[in-house]
C-alpha positions in Angstrom: -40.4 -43.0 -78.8 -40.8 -39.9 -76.9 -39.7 -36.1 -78.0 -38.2 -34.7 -75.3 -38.9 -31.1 -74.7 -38.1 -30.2 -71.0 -36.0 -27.7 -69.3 -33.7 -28.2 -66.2 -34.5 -30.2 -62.8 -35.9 -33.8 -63.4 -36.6 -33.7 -67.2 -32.7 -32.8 -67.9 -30.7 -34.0 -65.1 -30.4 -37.5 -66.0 -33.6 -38.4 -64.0 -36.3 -39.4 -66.2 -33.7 -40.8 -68.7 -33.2 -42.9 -66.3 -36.8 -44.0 -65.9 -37.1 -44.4 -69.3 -34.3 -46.4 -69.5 -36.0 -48.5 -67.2 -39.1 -49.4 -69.3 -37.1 -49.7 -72.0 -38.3 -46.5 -73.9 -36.4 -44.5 -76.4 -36.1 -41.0 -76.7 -34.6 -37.7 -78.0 -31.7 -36.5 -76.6 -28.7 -37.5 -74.0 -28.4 -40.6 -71.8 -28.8 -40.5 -68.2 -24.9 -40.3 -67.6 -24.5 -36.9 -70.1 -27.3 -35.6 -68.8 -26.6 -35.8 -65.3 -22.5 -34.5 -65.8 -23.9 -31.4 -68.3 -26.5 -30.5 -65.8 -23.8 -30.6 -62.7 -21.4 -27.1 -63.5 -19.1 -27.9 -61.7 -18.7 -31.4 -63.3 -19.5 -30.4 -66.8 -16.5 -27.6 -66.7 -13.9 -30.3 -64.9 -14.8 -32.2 -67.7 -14.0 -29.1 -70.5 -11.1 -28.6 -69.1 -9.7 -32.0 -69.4 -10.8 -32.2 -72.7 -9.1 -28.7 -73.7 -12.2 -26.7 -74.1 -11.6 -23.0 -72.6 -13.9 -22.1 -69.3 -14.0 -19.8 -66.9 -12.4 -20.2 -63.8 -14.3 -20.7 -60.4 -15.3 -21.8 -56.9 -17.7 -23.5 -55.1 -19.2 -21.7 -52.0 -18.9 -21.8 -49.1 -16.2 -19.2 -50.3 -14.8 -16.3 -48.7 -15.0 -13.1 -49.7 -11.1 -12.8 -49.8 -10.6 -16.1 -51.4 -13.0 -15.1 -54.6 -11.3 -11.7 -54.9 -8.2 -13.5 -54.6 -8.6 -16.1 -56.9 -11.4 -14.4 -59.6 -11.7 -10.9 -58.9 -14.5 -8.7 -59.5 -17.3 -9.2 -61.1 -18.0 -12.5 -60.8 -21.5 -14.5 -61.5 -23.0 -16.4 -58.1 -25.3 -19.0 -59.7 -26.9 -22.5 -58.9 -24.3 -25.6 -59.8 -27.6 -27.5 -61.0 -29.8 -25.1 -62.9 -30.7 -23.6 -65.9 -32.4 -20.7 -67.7 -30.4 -18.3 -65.6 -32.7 -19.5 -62.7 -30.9 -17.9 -59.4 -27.9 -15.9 -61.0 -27.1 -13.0 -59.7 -23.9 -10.6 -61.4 -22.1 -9.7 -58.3 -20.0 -6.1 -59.0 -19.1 -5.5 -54.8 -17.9 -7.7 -52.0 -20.9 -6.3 -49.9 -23.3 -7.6 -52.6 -21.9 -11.3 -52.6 -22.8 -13.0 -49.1 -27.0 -12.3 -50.4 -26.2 -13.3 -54.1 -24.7 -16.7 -52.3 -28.1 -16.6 -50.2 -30.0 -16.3 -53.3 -28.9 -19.3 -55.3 -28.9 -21.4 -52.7 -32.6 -21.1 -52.8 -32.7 -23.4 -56.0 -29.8 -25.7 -55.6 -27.4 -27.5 -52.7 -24.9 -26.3 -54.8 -23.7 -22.8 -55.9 -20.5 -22.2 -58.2 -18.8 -18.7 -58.0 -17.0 -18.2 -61.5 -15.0 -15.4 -63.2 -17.4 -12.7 -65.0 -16.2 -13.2 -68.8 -16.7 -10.3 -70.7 -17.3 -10.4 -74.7 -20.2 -11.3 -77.2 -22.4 -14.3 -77.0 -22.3 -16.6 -79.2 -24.1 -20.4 -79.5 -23.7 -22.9 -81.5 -26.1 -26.0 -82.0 -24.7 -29.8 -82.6 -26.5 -32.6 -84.6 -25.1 -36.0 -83.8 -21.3 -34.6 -83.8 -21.3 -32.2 -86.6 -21.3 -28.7 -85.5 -24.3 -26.3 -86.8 -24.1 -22.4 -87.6 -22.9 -20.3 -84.8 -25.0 -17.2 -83.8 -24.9 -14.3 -81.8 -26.6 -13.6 -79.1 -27.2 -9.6 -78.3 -29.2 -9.2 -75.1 -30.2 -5.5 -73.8 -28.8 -6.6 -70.6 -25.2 -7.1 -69.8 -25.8 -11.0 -69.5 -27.9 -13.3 -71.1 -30.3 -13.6 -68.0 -34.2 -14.7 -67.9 -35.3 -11.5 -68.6 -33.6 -11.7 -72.1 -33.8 -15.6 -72.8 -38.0 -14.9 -72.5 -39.1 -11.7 -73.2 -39.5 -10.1 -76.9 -37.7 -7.8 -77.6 -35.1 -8.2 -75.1 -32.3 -9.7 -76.9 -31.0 -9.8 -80.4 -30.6 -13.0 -82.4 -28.1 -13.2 -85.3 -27.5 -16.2 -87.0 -25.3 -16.8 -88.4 -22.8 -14.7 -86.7 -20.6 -11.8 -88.0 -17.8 -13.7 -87.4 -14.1 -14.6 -89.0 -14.0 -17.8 -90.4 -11.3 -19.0 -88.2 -13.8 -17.6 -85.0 -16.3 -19.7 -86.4 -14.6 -22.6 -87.1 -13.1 -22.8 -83.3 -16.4 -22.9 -82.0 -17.8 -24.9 -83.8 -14.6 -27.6 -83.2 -14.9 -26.6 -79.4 -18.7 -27.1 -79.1 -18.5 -30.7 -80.8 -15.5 -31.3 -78.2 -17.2 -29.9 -75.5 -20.5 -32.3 -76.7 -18.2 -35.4 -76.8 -16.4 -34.6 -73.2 -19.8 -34.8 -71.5 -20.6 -37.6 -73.4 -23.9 -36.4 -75.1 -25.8 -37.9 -77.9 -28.1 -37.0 -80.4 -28.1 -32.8 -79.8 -26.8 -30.4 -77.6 -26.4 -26.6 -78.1 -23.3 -24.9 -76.6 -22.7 -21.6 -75.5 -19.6 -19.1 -75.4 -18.5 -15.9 -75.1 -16.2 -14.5 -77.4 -13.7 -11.9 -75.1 -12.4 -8.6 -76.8 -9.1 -10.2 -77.2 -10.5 -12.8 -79.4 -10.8 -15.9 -76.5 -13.2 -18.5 -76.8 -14.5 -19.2 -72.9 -17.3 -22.0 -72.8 -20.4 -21.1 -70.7 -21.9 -24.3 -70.8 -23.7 -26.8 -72.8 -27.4 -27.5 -73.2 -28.6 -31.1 -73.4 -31.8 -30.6 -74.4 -32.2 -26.6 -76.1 -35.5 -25.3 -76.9 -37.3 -27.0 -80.2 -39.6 -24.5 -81.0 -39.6 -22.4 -84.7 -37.8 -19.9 -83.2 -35.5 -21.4 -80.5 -32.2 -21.0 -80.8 -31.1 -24.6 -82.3 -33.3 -24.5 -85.2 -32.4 -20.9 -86.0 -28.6 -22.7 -85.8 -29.7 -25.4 -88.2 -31.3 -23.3 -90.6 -28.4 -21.2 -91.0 -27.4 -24.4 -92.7 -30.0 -25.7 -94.6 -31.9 -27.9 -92.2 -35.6 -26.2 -91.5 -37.6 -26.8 -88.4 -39.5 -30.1 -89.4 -36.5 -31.4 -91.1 -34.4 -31.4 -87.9 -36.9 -32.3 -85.8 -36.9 -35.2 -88.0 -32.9 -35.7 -87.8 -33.5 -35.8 -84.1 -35.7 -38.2 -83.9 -34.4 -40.7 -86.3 -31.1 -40.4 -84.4 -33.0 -41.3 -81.6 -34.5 -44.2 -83.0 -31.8 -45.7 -84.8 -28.5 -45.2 -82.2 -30.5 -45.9 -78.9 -32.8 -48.6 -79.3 -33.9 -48.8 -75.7 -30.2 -48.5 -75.0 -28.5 -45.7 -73.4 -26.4 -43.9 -75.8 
């Protein structure tokens, strides 16, 4: 069996689940379907929507400038349909700034989604199978959770779990486990929200395979409930093993 550990383009997309599907291997994580539809933005956030999980709302480009003001307003976030790690996002405050931020993110993808800025905390939540883990916070330095903050030390605040209601808490964790069954995913996922200043939940997206290590976010959401590193990475794996069996899941 093999521990997946890899991060956007062919390790998350639904490509080398697909190979390994091939040769008959198991492995951690989503099939080649929910991998492919949580990797696609555009896809995945038809798919919340239909499901009744909150999201923002968008366009795809091409898109003109009077259309997106129009239709989203100002700010809105110009970013790659197909990426992740905040690869090619741009926060776009002008109309003069938007044709260059459309320029920039087609640079990584053939696709680019244009969607309404949501303003509000971060918060994530990690799933297990289908039960729901803690939620944390996420408190960035910059206004979004970009690169910058995802990688650097000391760039963004982690709080888990979150300073939350209980009935805050509980929605996301119900819409994270909805969102994880609408893209049909298996084994883990880690979804991410923001929380808007009138109390909205509004789904970012959702990670099929989040970062494993000590300190990544979905082991900091599991052992906000009990479940330390090697334990989980256990969990995963024996999900793996007994739900797949060489079979997609």
């Amino acid at each position: 069996m093999l521990f997946l550990a890899l991060h956007g383009g062919t390790g998350e997309d639904g490509t080398l689940q697909t190979l390994l599907e091939l040769v008959g291997i198991p492995y951690t994580g989503s099939g080649p379907l929910g991998s492919a539809m949580a990797m696609d933005k555009d896809v995945s956030k038809r798919l919340f929507r239909q499901a009744g999980v909150p999201t923002a709302d968008w366009l795809m480009a091409p898109a003109q400038v009077a259309e997106v003001e129009h239709r989203l307003g100002w700010p809105v976030v110009v970013k790659p349909s197909k990426q992740g790690s905040t690869v090619g996002l741009t926060l776009v405050r002008r109309a003069q700034d938007f044709a260059a931020a459309v320029e920039e993110a087609f640079q990584f993808d053939d696709e680019v989604m244009i969607e309404a800025f949501v303003p509000g905390r971060e918060l994530t939540v990690g799933i297990l199978g289908e039960v729901a883990l803690a939620v944390g916070e996420i408190i960035p330095r910059h206004e979004i959770f970009d690169y910058e903050c995802k990688y650097t030390p000391g760039m963004s605040e982690e709080i888990f779990p979150a300073d939350l209601p209980a009935e805050v808490t509980e929605r996301c964790q119900a819409l994270g486990v909805l969102a994880h069954r609408a893209l049909k995913l298996g084994g883990y996922s880690r979804a991410d929200f923001r929380l808007t200043p009138s109390g909205e939940l509004v789904c970012l997206e959702v990670n099929t395979l989040p970062g494993v290590t000590a300190t990544s976010l979905l082991p900091q959401s599991g052992r906000a409930v009990g479940i330390d590193f090697p334990e989980l990475c256990e969990l995963i794996c024996r999900a793996a093993i007994g739900s797949r069996k060489g079979k997609q899941v």
